[in-house]
N, C-alpha and C positions, 0 to 999 in steps of 0.2 A: 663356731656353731657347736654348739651340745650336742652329747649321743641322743638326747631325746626329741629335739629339733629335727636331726639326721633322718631319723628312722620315720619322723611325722611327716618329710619330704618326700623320703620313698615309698610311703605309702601311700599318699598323695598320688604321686606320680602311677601309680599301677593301683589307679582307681579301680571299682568296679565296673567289670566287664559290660558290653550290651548287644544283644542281638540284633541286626539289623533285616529289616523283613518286608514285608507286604503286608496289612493288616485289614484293607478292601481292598475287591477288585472286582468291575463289572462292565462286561460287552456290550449287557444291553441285547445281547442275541437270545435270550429267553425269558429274561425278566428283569424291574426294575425294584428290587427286591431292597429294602434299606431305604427307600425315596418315596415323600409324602411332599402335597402340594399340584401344584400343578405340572400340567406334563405328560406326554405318552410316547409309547414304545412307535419308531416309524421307518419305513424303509428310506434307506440310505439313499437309493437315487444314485448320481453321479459322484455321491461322494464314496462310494464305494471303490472307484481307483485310487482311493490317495490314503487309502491305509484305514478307512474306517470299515464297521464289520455288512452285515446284511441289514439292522437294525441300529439305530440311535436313539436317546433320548430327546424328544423334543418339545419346545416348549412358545408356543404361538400368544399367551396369552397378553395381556393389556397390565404386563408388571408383574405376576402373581408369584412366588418365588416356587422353584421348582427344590425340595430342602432332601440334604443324606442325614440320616439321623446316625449317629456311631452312638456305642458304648464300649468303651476300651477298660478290659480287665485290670491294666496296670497303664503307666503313665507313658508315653509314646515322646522321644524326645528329637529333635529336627525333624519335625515333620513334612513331607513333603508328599504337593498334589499337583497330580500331571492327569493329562483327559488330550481327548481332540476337539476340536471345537466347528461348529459349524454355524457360520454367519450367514443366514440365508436372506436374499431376496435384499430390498433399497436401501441397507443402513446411511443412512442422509449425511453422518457427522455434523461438519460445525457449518454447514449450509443452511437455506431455508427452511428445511422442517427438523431440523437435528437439534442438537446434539443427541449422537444414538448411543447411552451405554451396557456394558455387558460388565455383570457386578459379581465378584464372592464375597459375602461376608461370613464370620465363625463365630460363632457364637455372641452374636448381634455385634462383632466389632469386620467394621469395613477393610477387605484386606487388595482388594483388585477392582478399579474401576476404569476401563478402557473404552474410548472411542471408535469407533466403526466406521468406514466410510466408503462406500463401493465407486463415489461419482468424482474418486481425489486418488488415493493411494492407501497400499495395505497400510495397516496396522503396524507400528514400530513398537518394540517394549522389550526390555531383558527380558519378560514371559514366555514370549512369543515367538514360534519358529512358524514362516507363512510356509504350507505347502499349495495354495494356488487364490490366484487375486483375477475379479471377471471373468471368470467362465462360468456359461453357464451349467449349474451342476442337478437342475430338475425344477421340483415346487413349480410356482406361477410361472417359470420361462418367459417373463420378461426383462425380470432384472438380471446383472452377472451376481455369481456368489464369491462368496472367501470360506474359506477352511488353514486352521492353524492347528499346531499341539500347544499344548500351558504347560509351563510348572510354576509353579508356589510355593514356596516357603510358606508352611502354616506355625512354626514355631514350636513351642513347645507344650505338648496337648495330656493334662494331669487326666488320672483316672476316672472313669466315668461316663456321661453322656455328654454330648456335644453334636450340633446342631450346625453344618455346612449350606448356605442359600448360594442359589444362582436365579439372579435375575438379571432382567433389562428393565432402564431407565430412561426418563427424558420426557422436558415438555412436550413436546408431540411426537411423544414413541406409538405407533401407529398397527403394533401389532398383525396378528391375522395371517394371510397372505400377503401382505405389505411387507413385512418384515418380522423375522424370525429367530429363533437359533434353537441349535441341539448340542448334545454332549455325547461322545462313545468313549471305550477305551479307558475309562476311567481309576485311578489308579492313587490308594493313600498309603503312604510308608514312612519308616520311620526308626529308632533306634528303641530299643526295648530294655531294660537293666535284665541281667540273668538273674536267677534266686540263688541261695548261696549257694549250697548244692551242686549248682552247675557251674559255677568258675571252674574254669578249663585250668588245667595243668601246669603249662608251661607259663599262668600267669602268678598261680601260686608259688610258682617255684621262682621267678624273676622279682617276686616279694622277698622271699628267704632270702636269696642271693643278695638283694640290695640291703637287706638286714644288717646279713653276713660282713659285706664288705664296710657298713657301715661302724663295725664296733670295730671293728681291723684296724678303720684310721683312727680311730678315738682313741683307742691301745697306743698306735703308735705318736699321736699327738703328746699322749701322758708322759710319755719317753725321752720324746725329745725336750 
């Protein structure tokens, strides 16, 4: 390998830096600030012991998509979306009146579509962590509820606007009081590139040094 090879590896290697951060974030305990579509701000009920706030997002309607509109200043890279979720009242699944789904899509490409089922057993999916299956947690108090967290893998999300839906699906998705869901907690992150300026220190200097050591062996190659 050439000194010029060398040196295009270690700089490779000690790519540019990125910040990793929070870029939204929202309770839901004062507004639904960022979100168009269908959907209102609702008290939590019973799901307020299982880690959601006084307030949810929720969303009763007959499919209508409940949508977060982002504009990100620069490009967001492994992006990832975590929220609580809340499955209220008869989700049917793959029974007589089901199949019941609960959708994300980003930027009109499908990225999560999960079955529901209160009258079988929770929900399974690398997504999903169940924090409580048939209890009753408020709403109509006829059916049991389910309450889980998500994460998502949203990928990698270029500068701009961009458009997150959450809806429900299914032949006889039966909305209303029938069947429901809400969203709190809700949470997008992701890795940031720094501007140049801000490259930290000790990553500048682990460039020179890999430099350094790289003409060192080339020296001593010529040598031997």
């Amino acid at each position: 390998m050439n000194l010029k090879a060398i040196l295009a590896a270690a700089a490779l290697a000690a790519a540019i830096p990125a910040s990793a951060g929070v870029v939204y974030t929202n309770n839901f305990e004062s507004n639904s600030n960022g979100f168009i579509g269908a959907g209102s701000l609702t008290g939590t009920q019973g799901y307020g012991a299982l880690g959601f706030g006084q307030q949810m997002l929720r969303n009763s309607s007959a499919g209508e998509a409940t949508a977060l509109k982002l504009n990100l200043g620069s490009a967001l890279y492994t992006a990832n979306l975590s929220l609580s979720l809340a499955v209220i009242d008869s989700w049917d699944g793959n029974n007589c009146c089901g199949p019941d789904y609960f959708n994300i899509r980003v930027d009109g490409k499908l990225l999560l579509t999960q079955n529901f089922d209160i009258f079988g057993a929770p929900a399974v999916s690398p997504n999903l962590s169940l924090l409580s299956y048939g209890n009753q947690l408020g709403f109509s108090g006829t059916w049991g509820d389910q309450a889980y967290t998500l994460s998502l893998s949203l990928g990698n999300l270029a500068a701009g606007a961009h458009t997150i839906e959450f809806f429900s699906s299914g032949a006889m998705w039966q909305a209303g009081d029938d069947e429901s869901w809400a969203i709190d907690n809700l949470s997008i992150s992701g890795e940031r590139p720094l501007p140049p300026n801000d490259v930290p220190e000790p990553v500048t200097g682990a460039l020179l040094a890999g430099g350094l050591g790289a003409m060192a062996l080339a020296r001593r190659r010529r040598r031997a």
